[in-house]
C-alpha positions as CSV (number, residue, x, y, z in Angstrom):
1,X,19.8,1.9,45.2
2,X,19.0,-2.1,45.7
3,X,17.4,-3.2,48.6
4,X,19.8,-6.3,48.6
5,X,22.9,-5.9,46.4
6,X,24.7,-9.0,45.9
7,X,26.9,-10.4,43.7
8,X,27.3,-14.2,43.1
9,X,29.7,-16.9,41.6
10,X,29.0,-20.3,41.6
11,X,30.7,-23.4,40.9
12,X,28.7,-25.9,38.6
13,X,29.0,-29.9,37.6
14,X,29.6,-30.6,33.8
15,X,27.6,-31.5,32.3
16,X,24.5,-31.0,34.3
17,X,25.3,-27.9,35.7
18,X,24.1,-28.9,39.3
19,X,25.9,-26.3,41.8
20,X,28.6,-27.5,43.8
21,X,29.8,-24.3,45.7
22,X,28.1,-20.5,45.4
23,X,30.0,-17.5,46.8
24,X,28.1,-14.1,48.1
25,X,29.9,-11.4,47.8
26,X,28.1,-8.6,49.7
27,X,31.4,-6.8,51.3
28,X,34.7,-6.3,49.6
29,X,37.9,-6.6,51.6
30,X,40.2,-3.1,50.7
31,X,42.7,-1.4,53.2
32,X,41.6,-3.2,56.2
33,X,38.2,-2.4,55.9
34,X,35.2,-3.9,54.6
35,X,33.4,-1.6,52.1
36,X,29.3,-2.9,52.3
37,X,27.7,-3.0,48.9
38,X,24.2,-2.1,50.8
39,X,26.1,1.0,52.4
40,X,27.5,2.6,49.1
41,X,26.0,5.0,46.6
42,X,26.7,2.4,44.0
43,X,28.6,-0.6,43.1
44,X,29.3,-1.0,39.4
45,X,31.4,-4.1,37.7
46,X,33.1,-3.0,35.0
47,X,34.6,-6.1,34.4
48,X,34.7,-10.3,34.3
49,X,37.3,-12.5,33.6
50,X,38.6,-16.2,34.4
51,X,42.2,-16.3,34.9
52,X,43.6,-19.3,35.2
53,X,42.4,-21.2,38.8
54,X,40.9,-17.7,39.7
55,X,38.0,-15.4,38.6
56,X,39.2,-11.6,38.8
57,X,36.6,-8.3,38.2
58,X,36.4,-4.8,38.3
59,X,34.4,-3.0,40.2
60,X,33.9,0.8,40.9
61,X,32.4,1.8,44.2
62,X,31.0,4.8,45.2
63,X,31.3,5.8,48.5
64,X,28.0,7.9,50.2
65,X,30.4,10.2,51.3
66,X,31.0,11.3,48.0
67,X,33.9,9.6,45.9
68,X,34.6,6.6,44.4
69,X,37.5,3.6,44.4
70,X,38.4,1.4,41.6
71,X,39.3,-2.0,42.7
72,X,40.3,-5.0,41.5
73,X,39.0,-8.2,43.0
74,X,40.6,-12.0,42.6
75,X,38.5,-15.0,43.9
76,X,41.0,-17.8,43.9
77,X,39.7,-21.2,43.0
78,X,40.7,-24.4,44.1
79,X,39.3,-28.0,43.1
80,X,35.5,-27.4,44.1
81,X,35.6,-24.4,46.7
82,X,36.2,-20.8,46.6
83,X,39.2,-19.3,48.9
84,X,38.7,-15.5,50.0
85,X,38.3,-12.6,47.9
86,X,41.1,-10.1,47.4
87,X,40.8,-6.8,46.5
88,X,43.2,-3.8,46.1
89,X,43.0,-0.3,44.1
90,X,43.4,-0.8,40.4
């Protein structure tokens, strides 16, 4: 298990890559409910894509309980900022 599990987008100049806007994502938002990544058994993306003005992924997390969910996640972008991430079973 990681002491600190995390996972980070940022948003980055051209051409000199300087960031402009980063975005922790240590809870995910699913059935009115935050699921914590450092409270799971396991947090795995399965997948990373750009969609248009939004960044989507897969991720499969395990719950200590016993069980897992697959969600799919949508960080809508607009201009220079990030708006809130989505999630709902895949």
């Amino acid at each position: 298990m990681e002491l600190n599990p995390i996972i980070q987008f940022e948003i980055l100049s051209r051409p000199n890559f300087n960031p402009i806007e980063t975005l922790t994502v240590k809870e995910l938002p699913y059935n009115n409910q935050e699921l914590s990544l450092s409270k799971s058994s396991g947090a795995f993306v399965e997948d990373v894509f750009l969609n248009g003005s939004s960044i989507e992924f897969t991720i499969e997390y395990f719950y200590v309980e016993g069980g897992s969910v697959m969600l799919s996640c949508e960080i809508p972008v607009s201009k220079n900022h990030f708006d809130p991430l989505q999630c709902h079973k895949k």
